[in-house]
C-alpha positions in Angstrom: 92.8 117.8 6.4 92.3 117.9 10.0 95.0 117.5 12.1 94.6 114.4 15.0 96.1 116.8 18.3 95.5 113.9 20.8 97.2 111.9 18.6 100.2 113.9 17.2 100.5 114.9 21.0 100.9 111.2 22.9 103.0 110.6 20.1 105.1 113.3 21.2 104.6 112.2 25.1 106.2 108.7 23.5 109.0 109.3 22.1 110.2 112.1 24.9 109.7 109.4 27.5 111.7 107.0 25.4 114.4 108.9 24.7 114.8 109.8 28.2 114.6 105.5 29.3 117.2 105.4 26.6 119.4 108.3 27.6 119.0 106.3 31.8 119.6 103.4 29.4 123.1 104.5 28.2 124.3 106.2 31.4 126.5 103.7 33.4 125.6 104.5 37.2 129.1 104.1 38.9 127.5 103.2 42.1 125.7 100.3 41.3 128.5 98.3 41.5 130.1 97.3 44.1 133.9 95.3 44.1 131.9 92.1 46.0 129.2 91.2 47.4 129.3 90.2 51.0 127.1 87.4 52.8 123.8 88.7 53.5 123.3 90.3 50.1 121.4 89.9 46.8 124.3 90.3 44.2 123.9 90.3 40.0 126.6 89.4 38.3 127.9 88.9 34.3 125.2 91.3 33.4 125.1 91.7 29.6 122.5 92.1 26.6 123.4 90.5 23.0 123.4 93.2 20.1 120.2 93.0 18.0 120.6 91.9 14.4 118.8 94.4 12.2 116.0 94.9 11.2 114.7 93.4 14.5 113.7 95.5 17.5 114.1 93.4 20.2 117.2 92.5 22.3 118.2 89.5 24.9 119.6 90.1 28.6 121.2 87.8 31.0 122.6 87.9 34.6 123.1 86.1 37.5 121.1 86.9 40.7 123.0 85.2 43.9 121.2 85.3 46.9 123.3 85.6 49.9 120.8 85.6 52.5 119.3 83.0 54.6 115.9 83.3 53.1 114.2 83.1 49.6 113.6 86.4 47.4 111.1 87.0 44.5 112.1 88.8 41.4 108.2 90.1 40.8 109.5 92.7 37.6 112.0 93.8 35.0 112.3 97.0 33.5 114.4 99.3 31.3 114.8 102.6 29.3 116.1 100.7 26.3 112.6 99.4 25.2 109.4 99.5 26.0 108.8 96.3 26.9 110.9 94.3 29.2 109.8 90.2 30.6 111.9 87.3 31.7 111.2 84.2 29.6 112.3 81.0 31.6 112.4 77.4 30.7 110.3 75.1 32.0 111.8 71.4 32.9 110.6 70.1 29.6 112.3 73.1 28.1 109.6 75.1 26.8 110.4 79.0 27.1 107.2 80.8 29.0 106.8 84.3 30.1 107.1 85.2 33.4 104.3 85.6 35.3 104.1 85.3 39.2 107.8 85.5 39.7 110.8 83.7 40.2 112.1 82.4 43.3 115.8 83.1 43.9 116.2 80.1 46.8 118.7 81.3 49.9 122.2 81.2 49.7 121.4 80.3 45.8 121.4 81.5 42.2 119.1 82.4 39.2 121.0 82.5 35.7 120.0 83.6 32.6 122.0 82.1 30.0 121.9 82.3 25.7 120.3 79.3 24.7 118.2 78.9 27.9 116.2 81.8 29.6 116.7 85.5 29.1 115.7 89.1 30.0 113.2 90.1 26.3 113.6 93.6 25.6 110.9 94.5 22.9 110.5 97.6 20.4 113.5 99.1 21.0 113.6 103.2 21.4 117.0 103.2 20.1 119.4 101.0 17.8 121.6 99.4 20.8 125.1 99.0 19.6 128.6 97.3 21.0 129.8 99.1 23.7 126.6 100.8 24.5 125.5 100.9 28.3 121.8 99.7 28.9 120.6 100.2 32.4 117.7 97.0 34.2 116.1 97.5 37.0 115.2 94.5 38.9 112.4 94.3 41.3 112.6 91.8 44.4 109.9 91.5 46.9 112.5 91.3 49.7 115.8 93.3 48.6 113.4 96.3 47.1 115.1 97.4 43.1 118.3 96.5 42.2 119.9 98.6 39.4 121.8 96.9 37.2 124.1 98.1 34.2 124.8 95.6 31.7 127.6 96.0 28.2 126.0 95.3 25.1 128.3 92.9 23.2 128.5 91.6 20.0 126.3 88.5 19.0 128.7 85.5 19.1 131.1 87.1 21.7 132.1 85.3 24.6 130.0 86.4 27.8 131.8 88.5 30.7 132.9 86.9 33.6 130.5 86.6 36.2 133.0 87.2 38.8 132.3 90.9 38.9 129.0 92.3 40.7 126.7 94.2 38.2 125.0 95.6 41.2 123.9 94.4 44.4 121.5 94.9 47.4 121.8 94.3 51.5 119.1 92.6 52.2 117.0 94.8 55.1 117.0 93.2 58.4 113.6 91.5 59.7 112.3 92.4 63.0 112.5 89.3 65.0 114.5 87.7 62.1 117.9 85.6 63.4 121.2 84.6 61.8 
């Protein structure tokens, strides 16, 4: 029998570069949190993802993204080390759930919230069982405010949510040349 190299060796590549996302995944990053977010930031709050129920491999995320600013900010991506997929689904006005694609506006001085029931961060095929207590590190992607790294508890399904009164993360926004306050 002949053995398939290429094959046995991205395979490898694989599951190296997922266990590294999930090790970033598990590591709380002290620094992205700040005690509050000021005016003239992009602040997340209440971060937290749901445990999966086995045998599934995906897992839901929510947050809060208050804009601060004076302008409007586009989350363009999502991404973690937990899985290897990562995509906002939002609901529409008629309440159908849709995949991201384009963007979401986060309005000035206003909020997007992801919420169980409503729309959510999807993190598919999973590197690693996520369990309560675990750690799993987001990155969000804004056109304006650049990534935001966010750290988010994964609780137990049917748990009440964390507050949202504590910042996950947040990001000054950088100053516009010829922008005023």
């Amino acid at each position: 029998m002949r053995v398939p190299w290429p094959g046995v060796a991205a395979g490898v590549l694989v599951l190296a570069l997922g266990a590294a996302g999930l090790v970033r995944a598990a590591v709380p990053e002290s620094s992205a949190a700040p005690a509050h977010s000021t005016p003239g930031q992009l602040a997340v709050t209440g971060a937290y993802v749901r445990e999966p129920v086995p045998p599934t491999q995906v897992a839901a995320g929510y947050f809060t993204v208050r804009n601060g600013t004076n302008r409007p900010d586009v989350l363009e991506g999502v991404s973690t080390g937990a899985g290897l997929s990562a995509q906002l689904h939002v609901m529409d006005r008629s309440g159908a759930m849709h995949a991201m694609t384009g963007g979401v506006t986060v309005p000035a001085h206003g909020d997007f919230v992801l919420t169980t029931g409503q729309s959510h961060l999807m993190i598919s095929q999973l590197v690693a069982p996520l369990h309560v207590g675990d750690h799993v590190n987001i990155d969000l992607d804004f056109r304006t405010a650049g990534t935001v790294d966010v750290v988010a508890p994964v609780i137990a399904v049917g748990a009440p949510a964390p507050t949202a009164s504590a910042p996950a993360a947040s990001a000054p926004m950088p100053a516009m040349s010829g922008a005023h306050s």
